[in-house]
C-alpha positions in Angstrom: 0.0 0.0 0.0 1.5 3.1 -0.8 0.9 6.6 0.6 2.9 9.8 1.2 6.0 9.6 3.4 6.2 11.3 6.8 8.5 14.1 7.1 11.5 12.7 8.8 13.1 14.2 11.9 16.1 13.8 13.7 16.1 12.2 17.9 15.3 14.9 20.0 13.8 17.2 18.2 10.4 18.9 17.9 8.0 18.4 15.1 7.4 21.7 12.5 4.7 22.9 13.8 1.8 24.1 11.2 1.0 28.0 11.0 4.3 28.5 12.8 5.4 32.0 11.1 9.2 32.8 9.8 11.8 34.2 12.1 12.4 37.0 9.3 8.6 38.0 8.9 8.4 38.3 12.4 11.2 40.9 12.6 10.0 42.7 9.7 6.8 43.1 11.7 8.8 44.1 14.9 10.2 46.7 12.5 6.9 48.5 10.9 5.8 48.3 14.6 8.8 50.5 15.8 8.8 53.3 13.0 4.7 53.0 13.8 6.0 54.2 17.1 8.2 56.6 16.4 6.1 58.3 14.0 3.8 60.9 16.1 7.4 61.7 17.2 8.9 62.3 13.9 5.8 64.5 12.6 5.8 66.9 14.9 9.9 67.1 14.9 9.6 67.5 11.0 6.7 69.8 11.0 7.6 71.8 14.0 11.9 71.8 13.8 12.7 70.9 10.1 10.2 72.4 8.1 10.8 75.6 9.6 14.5 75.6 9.5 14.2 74.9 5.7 11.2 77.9 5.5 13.4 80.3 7.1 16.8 79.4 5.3 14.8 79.8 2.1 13.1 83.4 3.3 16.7 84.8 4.1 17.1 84.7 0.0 13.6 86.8 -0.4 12.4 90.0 0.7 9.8 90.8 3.0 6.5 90.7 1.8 5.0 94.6 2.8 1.3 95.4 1.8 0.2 94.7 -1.9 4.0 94.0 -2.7 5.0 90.6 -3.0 8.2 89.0 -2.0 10.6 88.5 -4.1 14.5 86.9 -4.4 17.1 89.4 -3.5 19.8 86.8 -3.5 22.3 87.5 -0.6 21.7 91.1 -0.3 19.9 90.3 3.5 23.1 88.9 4.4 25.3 91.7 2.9 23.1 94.2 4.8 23.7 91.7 8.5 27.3 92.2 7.5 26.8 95.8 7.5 24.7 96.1 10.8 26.6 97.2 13.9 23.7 96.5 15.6 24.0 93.0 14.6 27.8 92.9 15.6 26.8 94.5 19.0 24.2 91.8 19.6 26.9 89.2 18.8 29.1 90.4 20.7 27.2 91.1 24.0 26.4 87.3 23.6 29.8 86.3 23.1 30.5 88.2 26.6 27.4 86.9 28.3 28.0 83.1 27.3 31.5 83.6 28.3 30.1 85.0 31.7 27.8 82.8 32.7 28.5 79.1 31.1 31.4 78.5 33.1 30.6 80.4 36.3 27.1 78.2 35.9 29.1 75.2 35.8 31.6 75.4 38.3 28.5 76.7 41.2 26.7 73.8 39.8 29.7 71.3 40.6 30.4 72.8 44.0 26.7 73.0 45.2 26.2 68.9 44.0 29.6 68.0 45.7 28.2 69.7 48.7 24.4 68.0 49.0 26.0 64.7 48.2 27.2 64.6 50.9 26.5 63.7 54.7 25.5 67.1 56.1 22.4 68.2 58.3 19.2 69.7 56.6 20.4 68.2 53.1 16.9 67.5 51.7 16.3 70.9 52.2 19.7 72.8 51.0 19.0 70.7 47.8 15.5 72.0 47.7 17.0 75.4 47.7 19.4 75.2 45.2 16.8 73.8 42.8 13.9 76.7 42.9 15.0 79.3 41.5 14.7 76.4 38.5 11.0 76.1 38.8 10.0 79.8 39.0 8.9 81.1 35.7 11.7 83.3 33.7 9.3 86.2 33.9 8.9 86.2 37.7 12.8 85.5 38.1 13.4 88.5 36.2 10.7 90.7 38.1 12.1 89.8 41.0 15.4 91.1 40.3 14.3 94.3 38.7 12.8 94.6 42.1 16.6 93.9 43.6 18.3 96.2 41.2 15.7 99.2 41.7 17.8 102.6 42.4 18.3 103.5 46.5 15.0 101.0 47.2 16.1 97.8 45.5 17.8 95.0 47.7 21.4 95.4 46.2 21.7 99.2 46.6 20.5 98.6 50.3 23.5 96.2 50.8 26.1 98.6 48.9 24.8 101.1 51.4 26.5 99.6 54.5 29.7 99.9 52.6 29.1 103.5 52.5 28.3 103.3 48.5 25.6 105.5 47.2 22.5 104.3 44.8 23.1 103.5 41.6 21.4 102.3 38.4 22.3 98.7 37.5 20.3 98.1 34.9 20.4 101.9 33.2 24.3 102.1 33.2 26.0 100.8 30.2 29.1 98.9 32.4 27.0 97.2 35.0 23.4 96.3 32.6 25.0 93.5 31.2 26.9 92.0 34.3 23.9 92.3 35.9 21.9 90.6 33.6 24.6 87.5 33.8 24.0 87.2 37.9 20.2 86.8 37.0 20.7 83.7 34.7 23.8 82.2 37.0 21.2 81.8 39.7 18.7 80.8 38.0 20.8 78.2 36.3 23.2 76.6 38.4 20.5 74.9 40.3 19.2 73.1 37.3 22.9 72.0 36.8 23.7 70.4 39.7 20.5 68.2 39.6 22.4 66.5 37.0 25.9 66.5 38.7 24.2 65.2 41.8 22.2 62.4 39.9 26.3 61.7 38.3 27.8 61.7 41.6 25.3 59.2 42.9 26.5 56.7 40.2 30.1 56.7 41.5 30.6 53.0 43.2 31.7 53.8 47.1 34.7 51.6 46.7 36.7 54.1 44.3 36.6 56.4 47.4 37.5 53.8 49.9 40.0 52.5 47.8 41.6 56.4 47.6 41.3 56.4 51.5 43.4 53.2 51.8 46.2 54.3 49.4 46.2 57.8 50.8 44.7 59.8 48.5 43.8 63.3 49.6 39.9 64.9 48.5 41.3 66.9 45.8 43.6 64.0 44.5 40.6 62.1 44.2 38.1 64.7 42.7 40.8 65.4 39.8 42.2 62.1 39.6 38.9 60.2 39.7 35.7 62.0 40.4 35.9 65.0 37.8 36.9 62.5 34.8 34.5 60.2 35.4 31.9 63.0 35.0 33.0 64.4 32.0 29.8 63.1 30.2 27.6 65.0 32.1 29.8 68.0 32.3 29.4 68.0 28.4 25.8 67.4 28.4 25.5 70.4 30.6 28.2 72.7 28.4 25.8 72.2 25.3 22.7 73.0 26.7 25.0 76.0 28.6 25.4 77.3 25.3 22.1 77.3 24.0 20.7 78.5 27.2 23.3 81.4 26.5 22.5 82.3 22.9 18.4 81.7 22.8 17.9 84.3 26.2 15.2 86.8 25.5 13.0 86.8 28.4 15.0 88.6 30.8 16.3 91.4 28.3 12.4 91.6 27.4 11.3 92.4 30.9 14.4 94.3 33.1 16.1 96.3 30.5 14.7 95.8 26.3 18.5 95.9 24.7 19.3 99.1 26.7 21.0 101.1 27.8 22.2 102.1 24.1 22.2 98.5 22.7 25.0 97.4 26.3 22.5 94.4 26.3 21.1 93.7 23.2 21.7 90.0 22.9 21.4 88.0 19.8 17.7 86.6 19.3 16.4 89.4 21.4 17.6 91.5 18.1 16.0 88.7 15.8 12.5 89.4 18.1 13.3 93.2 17.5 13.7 92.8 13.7 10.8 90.4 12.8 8.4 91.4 15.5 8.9 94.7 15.9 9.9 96.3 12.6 7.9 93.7 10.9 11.2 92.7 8.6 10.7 89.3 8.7 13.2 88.2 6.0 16.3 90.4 7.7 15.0 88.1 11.0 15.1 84.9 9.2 18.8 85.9 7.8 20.2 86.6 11.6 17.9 83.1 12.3 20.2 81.1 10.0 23.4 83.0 11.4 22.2 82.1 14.9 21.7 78.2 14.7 25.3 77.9 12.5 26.6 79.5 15.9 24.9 77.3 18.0 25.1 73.8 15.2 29.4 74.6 15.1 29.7 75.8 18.9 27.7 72.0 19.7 29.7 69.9 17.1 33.0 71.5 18.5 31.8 70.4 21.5 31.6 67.0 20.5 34.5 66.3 19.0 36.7 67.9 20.9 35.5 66.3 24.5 34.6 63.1 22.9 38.6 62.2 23.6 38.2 63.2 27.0 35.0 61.8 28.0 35.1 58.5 29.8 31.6 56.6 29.2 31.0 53.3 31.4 
């Protein structure tokens, strides 16, 4: 009697099972499922990031649009104009000086406040809690509240300078102090929101690199520059980037305390762009200093990156 032969199989091993589906359609599957997921994510990053990056690189080629007039190309005359603004070279420098103000005195409070509540003191919860609000107040009411502190002969800083015998003076109308003074706003507001991530980074240090130091020897600041400070390089460069950015995208505070004044001593970068496309209504000449603004930022955060990426030690 013949019939169809049984599908042979080796000792020990399982049967095929019927309906069983491929190892490679399964992963195919895993994949559609993934971009599925990332999706909502990537439309609103195009439509919200991209798109108008694209838009505005294109506008800084075109005029601006005025009444019945129509835009129309203009080539790189926006640029040759930025070129010839000293207003825009002011703005750029004022933020050259207030990012070199602030990022690394925002740093190094940020280190020195985390190595502090890490450790075993009294009250920590609470110090730690007071280094972080100033982070949760609203820009606007941080900068309200220290155009309260630098108000002339009332404010809180002219009533300390007062027991040193100095008289009042206006911080914020003064062309030498505006800008300094704009730089101690953003230092405390910042350096708070910097050590939450030094402290989390400290906190992932094993115990036994310290003991180990104690056993050999090893005094505190042997051990912080020999092991503790390189080991958080990678938060230390997280920080520096968004540092910078912090540094070049600040318009809030110049908005409300002192609007680019006195005679442009703090007219910082994209307060100028708000200025020109907000104010004056010249949106092309603001999507021009736009482009020049994220090159700054896009070449400071690749510098970044490949110059620490040596010196960064990732475990």
């Amino acid at each position: 009697m013949s019939g169809a032969a049984a599908p042979a199989t080796t000792p020990g091993s399982a049967p095929p099972r019927a309906g069983r589906v491929p190892a490679r359609t399964r992963g195919g599957t895993a994949h559609i499922y993934g971009w599925l997921l990332l999706l909502p994510a990537a439309v609103l990053l195009g439509a919200f990031t991209h798109f108008p990056a694209v838009a505005t690189f294109v506008e800084s080629f075109y005029s601006t649009a005025k009444g019945g007039r129509p835009a129309r190309a203009v080539g790189l005359d926006n640029y040759r104009t930025m070129l010839e603004d000293p207003i825009f070279w002011k703005s750029l420098e004022n933020n050259a000086l207030y990012a070199l103000g602030t990022i690394p005195a925002s740093i190094a409070l940020a280190l020195l406040m985390a190595l502090w509540v890490n450790g075993k003191i009294r009250g920590r919860g609470l110090l730690r809690l007071a280094y972080f609000t100033p982070t949760v107040l609203p820009m606007i009411a941080v900068a309200n509240i220290w155009l309260f502190f630098y108000t002339p002969d009332y404010g809180l800083v002219d009533q300390i300078t007062k027991l040193f015998g100095a008289g009042a003076h206006n911080w914020l109308g003064t062309r030498g102090t505006a800008l300094v003074c704009l730089m101690f706003v953003t230092i405390w507001k910042e350096a708070g929101f910097f050590m939450i991530f030094y402290l989390a980074a400290l906190q992932q240090i094993p115990p036994v690199l310290a003991e180990a130091a104690a056993i050999e020897g090893s005094g505190r600041w042997y051990f912080f520059r020999r092991v503790t400070f390189p080991l958080l390089m990678p938060t230390t460069l997280f920080v520096l980037v968004n540092a910078i950015i912090n540094a070049f995208r600040m318009v809030d505070h110049v908005v409300v305390m002192t609007r680019g004044g006195p005679d442009n001593a703090t007219m910082l970068l994209l307060f100028y762009i708000y200025e020109v496309a907000f104010k004056f209504w010249d949106t092309a000449y603001g999507a021009t200093l736009t482009m020049v603004l994220l090159l700054i930022l896009a070449g400071l955060a690749l510098g970044q990156f490949l110059y620490f990426d040596r010196r960064v030690h990732y475990r």
